[in-house]
N, C-alpha and C positions, 0 to 999 in steps of 0.2 A: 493473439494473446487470450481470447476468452474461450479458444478450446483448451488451453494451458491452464486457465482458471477455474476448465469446467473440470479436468482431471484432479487435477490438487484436489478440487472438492469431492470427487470420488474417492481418492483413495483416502482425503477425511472420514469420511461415511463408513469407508470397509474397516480400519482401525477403530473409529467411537461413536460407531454406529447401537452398539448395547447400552451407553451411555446417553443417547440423546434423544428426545422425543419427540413424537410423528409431529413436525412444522417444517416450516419452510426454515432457511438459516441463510442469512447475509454470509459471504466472503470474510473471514479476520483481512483489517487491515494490513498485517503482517504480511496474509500471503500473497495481496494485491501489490501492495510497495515492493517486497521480495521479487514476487514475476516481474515488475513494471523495471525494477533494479538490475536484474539478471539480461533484460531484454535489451536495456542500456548498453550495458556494459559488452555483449556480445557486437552490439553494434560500434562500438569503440567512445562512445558518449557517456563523460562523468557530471556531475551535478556538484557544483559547488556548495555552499553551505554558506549563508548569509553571517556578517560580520557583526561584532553588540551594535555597531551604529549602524547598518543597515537594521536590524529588528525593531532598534529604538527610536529610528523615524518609520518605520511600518508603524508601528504600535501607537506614532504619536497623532492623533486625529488634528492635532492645533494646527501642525506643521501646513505652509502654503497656501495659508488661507490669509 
């Protein structure tokens, strides 16, 4: 996946590459999630999506203590 990362990030460069200044630039989260999603999915693997009460005891530090 990070020759896939390294591409996306080229063809960023060649598109806004006039717009951007001589630095280094992290990865958008978008296009890491996206490859990391696409990469899933070819593999036949979905991710569920946590429920209000699974967030709401992440979120709750009190909890099991």
């Amino acid at each position: 996946m990070s020759f896939a990362n390294q591409f996306l990030s080229l063809c960023r460069l060649a598109k806004e590459s006039e717009s951007m200044d001589n630095l280094v630039y992290d990865i958008t989260l978008e296009q890491d999630q996206g490859l990391a999603i696409t990469k899933l999915e070819t593999l036949g693997i979905t991710i569920d999506e946590l429920t209000q009460e699974q967030i709401d005891y992440k979120d709750d530090y009190t909890a099991g203590t």
